[in-house]
N, C-alpha and C positions, 0 to 999 in steps of 0.2 A: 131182775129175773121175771118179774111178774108180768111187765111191761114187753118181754123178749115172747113169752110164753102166747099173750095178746098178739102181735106181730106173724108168730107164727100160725097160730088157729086162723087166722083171715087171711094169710096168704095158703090155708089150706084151704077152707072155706071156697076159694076163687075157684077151685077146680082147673088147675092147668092153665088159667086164665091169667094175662096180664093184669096190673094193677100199678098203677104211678104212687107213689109216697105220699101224695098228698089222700090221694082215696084211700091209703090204710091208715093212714094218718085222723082220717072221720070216722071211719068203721071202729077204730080202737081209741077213738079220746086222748090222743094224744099229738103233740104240735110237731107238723111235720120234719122238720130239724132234725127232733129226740128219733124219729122212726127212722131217718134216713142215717143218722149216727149209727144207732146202735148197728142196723142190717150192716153198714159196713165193718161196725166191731168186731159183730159175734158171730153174724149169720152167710157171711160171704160164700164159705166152701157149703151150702143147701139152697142158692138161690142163682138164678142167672138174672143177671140184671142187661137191658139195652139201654142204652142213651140213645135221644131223638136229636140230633141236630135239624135245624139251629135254632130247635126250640128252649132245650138244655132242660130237657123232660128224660127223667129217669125210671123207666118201665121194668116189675120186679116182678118174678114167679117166683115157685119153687121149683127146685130141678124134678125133672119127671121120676127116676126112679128115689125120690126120698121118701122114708118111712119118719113120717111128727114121732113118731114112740121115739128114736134113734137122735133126731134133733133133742126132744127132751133129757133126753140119759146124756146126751155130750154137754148140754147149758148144768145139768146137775151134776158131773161131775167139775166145772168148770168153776162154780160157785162153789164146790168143796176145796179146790186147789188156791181161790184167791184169796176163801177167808185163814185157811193156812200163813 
């Protein structure tokens, strides 16, 4: 959760701005892999992702009209439903 929360703050931080996995992956301390995981777990329906061929570079915002309050209340309800 904490690490999703991270993830999310930098890709709000970016301002509407692209950002590849590996640059949120430095910003937030965490190996690119874990960050590109989870986005694709948790965070799919809040982010638009491009892929660059044929670099096989994966460029990630947030969608323009999402509110981080709205991200956060769906990862906390999501964390009350798994530990159930």
């Amino acid at each position: 959760m904490e690490n999703l929360i991270k993830i999310v703050k930098c890709l709000k931080q970016a301002e509407e701005g692209w950002l590849w996995a590996r640059e949120i992956s430095r910003r937030v301390e965490l190996h690119h892999k874990t960050v590109s995981r989870l986005i694709n777990k948790h965070l799919t329906m809040f982010v638009e992702v491009q892929r660059l061929e044929p670099f096989n570079v994966q460029m990630i915002r947030l969608k323009p009209d999402t509110d981080v309050n709205s991200v956060f209340r769906f990862l906390s309800v999501m964390e009350k439903i798994s530990n159930k």
